[in-house]
Each structure stands twice: as structure tokens, then as C-alpha cells.
Biopython code that builds the backbone (N, CA, C, O; Angstrom):
import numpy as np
from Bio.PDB.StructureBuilder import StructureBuilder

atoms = [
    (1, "UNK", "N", (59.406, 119.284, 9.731)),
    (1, "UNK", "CA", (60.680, 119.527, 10.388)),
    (1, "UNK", "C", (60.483, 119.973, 11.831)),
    (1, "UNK", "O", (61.247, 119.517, 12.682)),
    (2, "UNK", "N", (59.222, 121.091, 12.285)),
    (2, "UNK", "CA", (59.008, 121.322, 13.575)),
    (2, "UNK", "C", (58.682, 120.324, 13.812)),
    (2, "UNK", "O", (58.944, 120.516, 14.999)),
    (3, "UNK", "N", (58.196, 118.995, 13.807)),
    (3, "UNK", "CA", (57.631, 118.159, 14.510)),
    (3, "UNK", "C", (58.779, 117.273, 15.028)),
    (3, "UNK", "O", (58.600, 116.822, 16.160)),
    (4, "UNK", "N", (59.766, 116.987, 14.492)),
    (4, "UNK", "CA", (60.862, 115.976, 14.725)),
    (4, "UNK", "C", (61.666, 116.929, 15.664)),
    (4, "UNK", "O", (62.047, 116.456, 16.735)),
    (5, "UNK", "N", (61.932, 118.098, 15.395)),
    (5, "UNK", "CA", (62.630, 119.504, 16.226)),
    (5, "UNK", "C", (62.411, 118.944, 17.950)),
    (5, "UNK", "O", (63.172, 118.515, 18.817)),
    (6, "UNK", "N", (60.415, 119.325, 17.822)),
    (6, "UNK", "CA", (59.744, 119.551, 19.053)),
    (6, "UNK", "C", (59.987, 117.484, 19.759)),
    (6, "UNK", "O", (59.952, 117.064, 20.916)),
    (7, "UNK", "N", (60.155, 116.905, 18.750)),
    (7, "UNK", "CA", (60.177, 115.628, 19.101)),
    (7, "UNK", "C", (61.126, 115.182, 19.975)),
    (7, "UNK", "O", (60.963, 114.309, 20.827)),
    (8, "UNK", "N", (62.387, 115.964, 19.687)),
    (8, "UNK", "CA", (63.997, 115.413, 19.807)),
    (8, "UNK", "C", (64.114, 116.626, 21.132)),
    (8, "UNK", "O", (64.494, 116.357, 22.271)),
    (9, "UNK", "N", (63.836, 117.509, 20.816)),
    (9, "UNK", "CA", (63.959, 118.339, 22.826)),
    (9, "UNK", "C", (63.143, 117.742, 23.577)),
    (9, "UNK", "O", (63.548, 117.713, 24.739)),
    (10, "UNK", "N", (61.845, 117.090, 23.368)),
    (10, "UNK", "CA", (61.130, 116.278, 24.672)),
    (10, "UNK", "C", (62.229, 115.145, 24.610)),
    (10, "UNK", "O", (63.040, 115.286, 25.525)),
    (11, "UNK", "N", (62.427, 114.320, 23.988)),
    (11, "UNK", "CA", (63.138, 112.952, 24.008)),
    (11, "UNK", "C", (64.608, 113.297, 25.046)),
    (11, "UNK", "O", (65.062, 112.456, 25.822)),
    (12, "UNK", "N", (65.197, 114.687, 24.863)),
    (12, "UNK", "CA", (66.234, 114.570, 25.339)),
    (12, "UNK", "C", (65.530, 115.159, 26.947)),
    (12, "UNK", "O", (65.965, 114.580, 27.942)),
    (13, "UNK", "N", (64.484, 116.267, 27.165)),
    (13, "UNK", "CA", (64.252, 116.301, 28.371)),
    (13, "UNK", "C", (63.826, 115.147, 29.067)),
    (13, "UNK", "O", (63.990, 115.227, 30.284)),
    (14, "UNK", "N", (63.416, 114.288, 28.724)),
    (14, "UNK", "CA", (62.989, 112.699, 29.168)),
    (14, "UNK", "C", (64.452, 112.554, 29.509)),
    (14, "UNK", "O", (64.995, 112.949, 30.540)),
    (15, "UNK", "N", (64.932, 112.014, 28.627)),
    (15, "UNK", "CA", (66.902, 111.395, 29.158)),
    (15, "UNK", "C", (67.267, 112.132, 30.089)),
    (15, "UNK", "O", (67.637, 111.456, 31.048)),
    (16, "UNK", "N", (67.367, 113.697, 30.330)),
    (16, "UNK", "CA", (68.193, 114.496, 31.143)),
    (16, "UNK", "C", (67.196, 113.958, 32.678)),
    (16, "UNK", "O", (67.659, 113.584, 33.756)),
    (17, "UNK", "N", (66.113, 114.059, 32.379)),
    (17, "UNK", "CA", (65.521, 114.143, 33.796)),
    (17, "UNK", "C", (65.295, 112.661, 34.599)),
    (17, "UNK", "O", (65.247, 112.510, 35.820)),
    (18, "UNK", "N", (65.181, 111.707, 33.646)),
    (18, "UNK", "CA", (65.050, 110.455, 34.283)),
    (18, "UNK", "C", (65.713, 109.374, 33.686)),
    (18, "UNK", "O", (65.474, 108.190, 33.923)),
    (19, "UNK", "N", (66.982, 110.033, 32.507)),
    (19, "UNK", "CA", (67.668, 108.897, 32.285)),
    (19, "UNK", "C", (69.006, 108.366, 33.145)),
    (19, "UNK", "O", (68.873, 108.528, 34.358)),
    (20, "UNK", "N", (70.288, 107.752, 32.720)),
    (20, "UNK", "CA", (70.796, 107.393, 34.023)),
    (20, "UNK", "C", (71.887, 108.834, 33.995)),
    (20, "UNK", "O", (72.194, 109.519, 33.018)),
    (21, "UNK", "N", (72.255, 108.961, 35.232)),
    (21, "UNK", "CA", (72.983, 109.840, 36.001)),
    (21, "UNK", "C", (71.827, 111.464, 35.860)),
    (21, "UNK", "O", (72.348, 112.576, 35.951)),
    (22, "UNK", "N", (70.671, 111.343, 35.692)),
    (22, "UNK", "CA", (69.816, 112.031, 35.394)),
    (22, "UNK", "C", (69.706, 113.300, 36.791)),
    (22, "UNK", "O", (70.626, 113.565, 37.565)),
    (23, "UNK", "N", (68.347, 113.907, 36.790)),
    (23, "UNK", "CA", (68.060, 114.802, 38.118)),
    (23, "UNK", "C", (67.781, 114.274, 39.133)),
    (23, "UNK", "O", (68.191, 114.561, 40.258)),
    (24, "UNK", "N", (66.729, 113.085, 38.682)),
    (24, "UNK", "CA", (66.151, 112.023, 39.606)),
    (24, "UNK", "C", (67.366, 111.190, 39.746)),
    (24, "UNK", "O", (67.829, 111.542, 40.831)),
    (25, "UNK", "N", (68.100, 110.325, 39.271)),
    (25, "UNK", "CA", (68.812, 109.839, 40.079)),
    (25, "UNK", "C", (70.083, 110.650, 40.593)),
    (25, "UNK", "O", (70.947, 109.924, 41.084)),
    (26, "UNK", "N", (70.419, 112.269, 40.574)),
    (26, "UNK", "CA", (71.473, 112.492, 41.271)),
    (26, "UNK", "C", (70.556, 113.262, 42.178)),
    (26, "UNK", "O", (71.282, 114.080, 42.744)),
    (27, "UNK", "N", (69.040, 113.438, 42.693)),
    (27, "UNK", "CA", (68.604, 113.522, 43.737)),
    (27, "UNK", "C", (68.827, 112.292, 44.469)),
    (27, "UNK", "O", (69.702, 112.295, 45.335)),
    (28, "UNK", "N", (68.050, 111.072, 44.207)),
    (28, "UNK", "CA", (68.325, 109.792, 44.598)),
    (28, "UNK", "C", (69.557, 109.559, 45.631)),
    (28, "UNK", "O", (69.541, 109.173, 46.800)),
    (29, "UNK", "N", (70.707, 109.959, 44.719)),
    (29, "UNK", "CA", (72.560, 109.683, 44.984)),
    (29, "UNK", "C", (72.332, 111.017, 46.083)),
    (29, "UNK", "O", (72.321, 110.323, 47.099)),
    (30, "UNK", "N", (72.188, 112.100, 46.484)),
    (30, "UNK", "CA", (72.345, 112.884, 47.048)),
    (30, "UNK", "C", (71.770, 112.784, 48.491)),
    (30, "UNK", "O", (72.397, 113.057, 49.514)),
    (31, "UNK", "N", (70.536, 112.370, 48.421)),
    (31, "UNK", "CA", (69.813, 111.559, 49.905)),
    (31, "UNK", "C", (70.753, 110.595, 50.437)),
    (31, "UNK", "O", (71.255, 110.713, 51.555)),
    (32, "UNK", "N", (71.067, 109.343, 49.391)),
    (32, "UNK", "CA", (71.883, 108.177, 49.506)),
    (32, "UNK", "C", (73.466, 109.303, 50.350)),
    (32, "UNK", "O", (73.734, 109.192, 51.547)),
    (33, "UNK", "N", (74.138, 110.114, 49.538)),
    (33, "UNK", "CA", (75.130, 110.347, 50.220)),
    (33, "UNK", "C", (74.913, 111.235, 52.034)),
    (33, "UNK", "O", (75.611, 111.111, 53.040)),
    (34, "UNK", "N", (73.896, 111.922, 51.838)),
    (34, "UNK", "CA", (73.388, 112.574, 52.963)),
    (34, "UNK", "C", (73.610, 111.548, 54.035)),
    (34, "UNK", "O", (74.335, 111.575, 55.030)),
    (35, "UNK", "N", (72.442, 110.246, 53.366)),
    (35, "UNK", "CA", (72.581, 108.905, 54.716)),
    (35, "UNK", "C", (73.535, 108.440, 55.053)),
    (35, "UNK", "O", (73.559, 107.594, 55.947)),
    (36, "UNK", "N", (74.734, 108.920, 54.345)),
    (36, "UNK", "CA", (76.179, 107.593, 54.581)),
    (36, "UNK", "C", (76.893, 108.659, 55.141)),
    (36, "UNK", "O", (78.022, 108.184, 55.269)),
    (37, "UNK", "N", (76.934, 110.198, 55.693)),
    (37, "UNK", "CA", (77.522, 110.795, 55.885)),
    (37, "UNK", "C", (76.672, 110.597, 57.624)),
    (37, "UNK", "O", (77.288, 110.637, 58.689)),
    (38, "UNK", "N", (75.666, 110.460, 57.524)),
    (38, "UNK", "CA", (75.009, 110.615, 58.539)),
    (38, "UNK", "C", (75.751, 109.028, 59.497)),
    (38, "UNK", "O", (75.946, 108.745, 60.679)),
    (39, "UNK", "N", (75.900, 108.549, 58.560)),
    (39, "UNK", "CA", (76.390, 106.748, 59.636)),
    (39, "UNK", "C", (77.940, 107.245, 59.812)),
    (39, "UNK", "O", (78.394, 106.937, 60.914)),
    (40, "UNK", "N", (78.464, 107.651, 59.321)),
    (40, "UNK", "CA", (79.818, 107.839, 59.158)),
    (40, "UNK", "C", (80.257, 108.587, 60.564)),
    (40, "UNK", "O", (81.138, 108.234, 61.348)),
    (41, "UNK", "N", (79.405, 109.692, 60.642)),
    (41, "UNK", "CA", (79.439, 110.542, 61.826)),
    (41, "UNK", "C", (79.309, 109.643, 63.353)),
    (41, "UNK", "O", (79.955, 109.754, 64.395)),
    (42, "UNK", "N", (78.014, 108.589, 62.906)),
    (42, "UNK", "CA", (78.053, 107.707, 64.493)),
    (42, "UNK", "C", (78.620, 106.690, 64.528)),
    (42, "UNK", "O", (78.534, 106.014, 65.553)),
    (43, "UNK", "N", (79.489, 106.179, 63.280)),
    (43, "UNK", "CA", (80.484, 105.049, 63.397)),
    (43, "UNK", "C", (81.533, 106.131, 64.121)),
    (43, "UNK", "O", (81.646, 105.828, 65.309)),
    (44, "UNK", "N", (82.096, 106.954, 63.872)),
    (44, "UNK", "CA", (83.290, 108.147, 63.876)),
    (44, "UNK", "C", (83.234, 108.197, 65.595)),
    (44, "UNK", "O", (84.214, 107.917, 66.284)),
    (45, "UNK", "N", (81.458, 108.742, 66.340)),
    (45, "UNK", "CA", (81.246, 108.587, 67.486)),
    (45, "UNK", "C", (82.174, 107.294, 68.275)),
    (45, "UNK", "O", (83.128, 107.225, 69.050)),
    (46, "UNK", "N", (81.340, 106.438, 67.626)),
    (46, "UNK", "CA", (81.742, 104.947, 68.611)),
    (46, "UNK", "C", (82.878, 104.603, 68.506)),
    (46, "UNK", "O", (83.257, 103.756, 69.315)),
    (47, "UNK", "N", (83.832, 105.098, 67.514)),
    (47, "UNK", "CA", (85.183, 104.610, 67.342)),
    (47, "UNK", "C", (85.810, 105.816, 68.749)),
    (47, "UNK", "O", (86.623, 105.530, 69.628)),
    (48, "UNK", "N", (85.282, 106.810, 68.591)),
    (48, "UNK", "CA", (86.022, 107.742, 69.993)),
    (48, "UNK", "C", (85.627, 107.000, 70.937)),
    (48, "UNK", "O", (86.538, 106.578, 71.650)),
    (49, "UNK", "N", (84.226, 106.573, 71.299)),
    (49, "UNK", "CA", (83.987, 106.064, 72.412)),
    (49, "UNK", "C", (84.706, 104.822, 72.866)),
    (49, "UNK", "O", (85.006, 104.647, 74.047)),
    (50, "UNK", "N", (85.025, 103.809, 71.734)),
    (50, "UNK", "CA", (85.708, 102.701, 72.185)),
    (50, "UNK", "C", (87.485, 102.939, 72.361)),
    (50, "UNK", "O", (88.135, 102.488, 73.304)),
    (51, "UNK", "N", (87.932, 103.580, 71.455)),
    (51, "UNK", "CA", (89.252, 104.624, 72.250)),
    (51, "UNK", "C", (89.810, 104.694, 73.703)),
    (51, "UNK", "O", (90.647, 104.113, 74.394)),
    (52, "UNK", "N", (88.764, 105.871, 73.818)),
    (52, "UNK", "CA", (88.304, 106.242, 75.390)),
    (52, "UNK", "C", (88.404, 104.860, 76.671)),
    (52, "UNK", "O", (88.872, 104.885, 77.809)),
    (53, "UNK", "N", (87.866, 103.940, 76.030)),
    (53, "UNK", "CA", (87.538, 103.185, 76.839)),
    (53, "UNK", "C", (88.853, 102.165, 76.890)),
    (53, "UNK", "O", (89.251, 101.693, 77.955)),
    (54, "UNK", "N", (89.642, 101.812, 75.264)),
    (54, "UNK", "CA", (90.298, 101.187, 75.163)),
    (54, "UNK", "C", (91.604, 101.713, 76.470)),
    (54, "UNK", "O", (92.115, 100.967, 77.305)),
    (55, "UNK", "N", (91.868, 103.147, 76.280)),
    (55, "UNK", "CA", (92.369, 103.865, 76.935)),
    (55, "UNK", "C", (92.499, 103.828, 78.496)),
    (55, "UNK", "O", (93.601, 104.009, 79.013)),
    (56, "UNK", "N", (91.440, 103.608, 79.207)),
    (56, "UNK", "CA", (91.051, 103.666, 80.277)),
    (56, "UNK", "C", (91.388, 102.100, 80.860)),
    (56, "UNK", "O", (92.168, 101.760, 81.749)),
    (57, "UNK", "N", (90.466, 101.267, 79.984)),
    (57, "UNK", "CA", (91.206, 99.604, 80.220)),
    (57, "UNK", "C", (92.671, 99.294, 80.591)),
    (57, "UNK", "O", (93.045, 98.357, 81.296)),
    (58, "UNK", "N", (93.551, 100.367, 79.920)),
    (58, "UNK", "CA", (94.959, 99.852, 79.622)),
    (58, "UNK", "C", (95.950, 100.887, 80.842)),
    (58, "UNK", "O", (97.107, 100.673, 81.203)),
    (59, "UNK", "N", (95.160, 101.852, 81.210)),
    (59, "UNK", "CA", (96.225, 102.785, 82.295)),
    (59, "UNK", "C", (95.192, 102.758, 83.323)),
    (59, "UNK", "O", (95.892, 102.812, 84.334)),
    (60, "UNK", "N", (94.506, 102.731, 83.552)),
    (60, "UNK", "CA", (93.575, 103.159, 84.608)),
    (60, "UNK", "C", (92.706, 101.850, 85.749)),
    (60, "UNK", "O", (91.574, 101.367, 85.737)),
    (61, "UNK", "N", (93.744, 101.683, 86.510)),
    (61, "UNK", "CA", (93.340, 100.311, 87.196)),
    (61, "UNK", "C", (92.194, 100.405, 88.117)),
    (61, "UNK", "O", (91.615, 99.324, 88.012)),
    (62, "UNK", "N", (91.671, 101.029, 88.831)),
    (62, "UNK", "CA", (90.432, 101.595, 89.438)),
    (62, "UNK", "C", (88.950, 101.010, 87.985)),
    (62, "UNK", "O", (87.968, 100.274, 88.081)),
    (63, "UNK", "N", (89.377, 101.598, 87.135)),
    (63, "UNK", "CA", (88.456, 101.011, 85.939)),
    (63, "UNK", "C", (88.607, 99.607, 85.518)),
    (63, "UNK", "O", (87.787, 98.694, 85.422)),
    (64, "UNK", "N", (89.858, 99.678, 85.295)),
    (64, "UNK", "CA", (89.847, 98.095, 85.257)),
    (64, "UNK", "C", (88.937, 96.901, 86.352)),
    (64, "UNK", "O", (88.109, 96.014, 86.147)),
    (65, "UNK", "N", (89.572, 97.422, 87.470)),
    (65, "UNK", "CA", (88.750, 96.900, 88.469)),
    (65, "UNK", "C", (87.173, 96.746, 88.538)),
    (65, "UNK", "O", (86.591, 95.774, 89.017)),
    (66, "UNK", "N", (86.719, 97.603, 88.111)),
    (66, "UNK", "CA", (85.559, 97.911, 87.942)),
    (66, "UNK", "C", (84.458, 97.356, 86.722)),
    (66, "UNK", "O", (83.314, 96.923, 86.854)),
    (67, "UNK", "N", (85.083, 97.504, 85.799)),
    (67, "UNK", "CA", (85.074, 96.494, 85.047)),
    (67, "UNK", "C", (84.937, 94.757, 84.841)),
    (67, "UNK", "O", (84.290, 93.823, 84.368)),
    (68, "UNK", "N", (86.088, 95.183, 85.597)),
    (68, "UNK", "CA", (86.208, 93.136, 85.509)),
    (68, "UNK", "C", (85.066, 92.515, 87.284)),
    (68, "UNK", "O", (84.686, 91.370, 87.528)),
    (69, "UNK", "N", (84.823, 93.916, 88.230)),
    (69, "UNK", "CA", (83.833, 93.193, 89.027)),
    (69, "UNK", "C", (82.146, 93.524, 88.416)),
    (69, "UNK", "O", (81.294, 92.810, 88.946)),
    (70, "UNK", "N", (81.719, 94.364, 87.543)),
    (70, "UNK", "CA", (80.610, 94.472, 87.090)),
    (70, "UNK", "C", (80.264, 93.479, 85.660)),
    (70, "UNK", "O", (79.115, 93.122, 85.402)),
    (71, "UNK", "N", (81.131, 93.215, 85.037)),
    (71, "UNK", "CA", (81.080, 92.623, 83.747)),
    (71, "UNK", "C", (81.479, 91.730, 83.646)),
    (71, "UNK", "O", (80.884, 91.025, 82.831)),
    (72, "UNK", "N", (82.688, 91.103, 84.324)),
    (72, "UNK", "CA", (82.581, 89.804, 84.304)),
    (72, "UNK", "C", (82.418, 88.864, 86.137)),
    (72, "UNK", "O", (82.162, 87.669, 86.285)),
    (73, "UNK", "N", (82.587, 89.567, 86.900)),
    (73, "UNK", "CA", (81.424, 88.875, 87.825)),
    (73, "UNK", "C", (82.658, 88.499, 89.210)),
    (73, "UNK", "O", (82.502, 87.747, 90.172)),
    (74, "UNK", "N", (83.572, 89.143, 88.924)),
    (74, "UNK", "CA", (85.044, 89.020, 89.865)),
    (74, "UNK", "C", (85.207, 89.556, 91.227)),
    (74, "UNK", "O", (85.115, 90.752, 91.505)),
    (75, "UNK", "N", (85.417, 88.751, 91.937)),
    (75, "UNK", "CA", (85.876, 89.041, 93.520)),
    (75, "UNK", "C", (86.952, 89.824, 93.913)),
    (75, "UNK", "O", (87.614, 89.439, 92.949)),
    (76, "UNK", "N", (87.735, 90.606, 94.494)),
    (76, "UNK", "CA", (88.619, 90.906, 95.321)),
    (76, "UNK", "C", (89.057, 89.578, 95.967)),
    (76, "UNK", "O", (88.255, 88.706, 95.630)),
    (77, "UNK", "N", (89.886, 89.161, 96.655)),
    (77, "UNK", "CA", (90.548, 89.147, 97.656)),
    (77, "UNK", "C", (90.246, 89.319, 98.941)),
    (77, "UNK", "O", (90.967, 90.196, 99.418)),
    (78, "UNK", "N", (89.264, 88.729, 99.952)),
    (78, "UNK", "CA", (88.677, 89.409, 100.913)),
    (78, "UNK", "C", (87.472, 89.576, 101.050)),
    (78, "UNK", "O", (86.959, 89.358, 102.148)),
    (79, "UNK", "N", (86.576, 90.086, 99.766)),
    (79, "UNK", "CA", (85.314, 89.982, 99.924)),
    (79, "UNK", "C", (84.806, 89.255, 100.303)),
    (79, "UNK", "O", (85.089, 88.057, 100.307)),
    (80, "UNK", "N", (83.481, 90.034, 100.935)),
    (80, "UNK", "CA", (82.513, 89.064, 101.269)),
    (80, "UNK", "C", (81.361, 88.985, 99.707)),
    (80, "UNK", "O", (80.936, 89.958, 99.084)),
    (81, "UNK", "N", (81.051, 87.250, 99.366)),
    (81, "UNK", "CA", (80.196, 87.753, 98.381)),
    (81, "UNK", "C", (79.064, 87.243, 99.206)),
    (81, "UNK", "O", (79.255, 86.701, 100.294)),
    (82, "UNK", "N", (77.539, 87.472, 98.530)),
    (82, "UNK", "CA", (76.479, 86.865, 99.368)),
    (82, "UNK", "C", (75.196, 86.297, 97.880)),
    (82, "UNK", "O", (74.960, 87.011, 96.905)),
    (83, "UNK", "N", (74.624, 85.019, 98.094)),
    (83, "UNK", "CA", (74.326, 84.784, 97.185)),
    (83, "UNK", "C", (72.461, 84.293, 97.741)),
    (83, "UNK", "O", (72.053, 83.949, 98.850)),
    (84, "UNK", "N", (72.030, 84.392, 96.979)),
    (84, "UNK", "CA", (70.630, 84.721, 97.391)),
    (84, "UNK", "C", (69.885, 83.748, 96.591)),
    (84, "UNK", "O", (69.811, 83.736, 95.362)),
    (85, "UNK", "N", (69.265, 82.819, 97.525)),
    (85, "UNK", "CA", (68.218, 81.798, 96.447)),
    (85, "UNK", "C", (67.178, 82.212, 96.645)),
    (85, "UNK", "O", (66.829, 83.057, 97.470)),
    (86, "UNK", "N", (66.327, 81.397, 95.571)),
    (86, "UNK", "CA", (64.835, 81.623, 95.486)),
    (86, "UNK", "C", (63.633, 81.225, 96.336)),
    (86, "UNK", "O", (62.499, 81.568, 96.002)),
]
sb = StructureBuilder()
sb.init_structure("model")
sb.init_model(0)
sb.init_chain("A")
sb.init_seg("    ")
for serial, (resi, resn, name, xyz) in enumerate(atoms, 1):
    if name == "N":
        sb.init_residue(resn, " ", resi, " ")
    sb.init_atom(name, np.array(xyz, "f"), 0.0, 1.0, " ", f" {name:<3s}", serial, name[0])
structure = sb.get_structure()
């Protein structure tokens, strides 16, 4: 009878520790949630940052300007441009 006793508490410490929803896997799940909290935070970042910017695009014509002559490659009115070969 001790032998089946001592048999059936290892069998269940086996299940508790490495069966499913076990120690090992709610360490596992706990890293896993650590990492998704960690992306969450610099998706969260870039969504302020593109905001900000969306923001700035839409009232702020000095930026706009600025913008549309660094990024997409736009003249004024007047300028002089100067173009340089090889």
C-alpha cells in the first residue's frame, strides 16, 4: 500500500510541475507575457509618435513645408535649385 501511496504523490508531482498549465509552463507563459507587455509599451511609443506627427502634418504649415521639401524632394516657388553631376 506504501508503495502505490509513494507512487501516486511522485506521479502527481510530475503532472503539477511539468504537466500542462504546470510551474514550467506558467513560468514559460509568464516570460511570454513579460515579452508582449514589453512590445506593447513600444508599439504604445510609436503610436504617440505617429500622433504627434499626424498632428503637426495637419496644423502646422512650416512642418508641412518641411516635410514635403526634405522627403519628397519639392521646390518653393522661386528657388534656386542646383544640381550637381558626376
Amino acid at each position: 500500500m506504501g508503495k502505490y501511496l509513494i507512487g501516486f504523490v511522485v506521479f502527481m508531482g510530475i503532472l503539477i510541475t511539468f504537466g500542462n498549465r504546470g510551474l514550467v509552463d506558467s513560468c514559460t507563459m509568464k516570460e511570454r507575457l513579460d515579452a508582449l507587455k514589453t512590445d506593447n509599451g513600444e508599439i504604445a511609443e510609436q503610436n504617440r509618435e505617429l500622433k504627434r506627427t499626424i498632428l503637426l502634418l495637419r496644423s502646422d504649415l512650416p512642418y508641412l513645408e518641411m516635410v514635403a521639401r526634405n522627403e519628397l524632394g519639392m521646390v518653393n516657388e522661386g528657388d534656386l535649385v542646383y544640381r550637381f553631376t558626376k
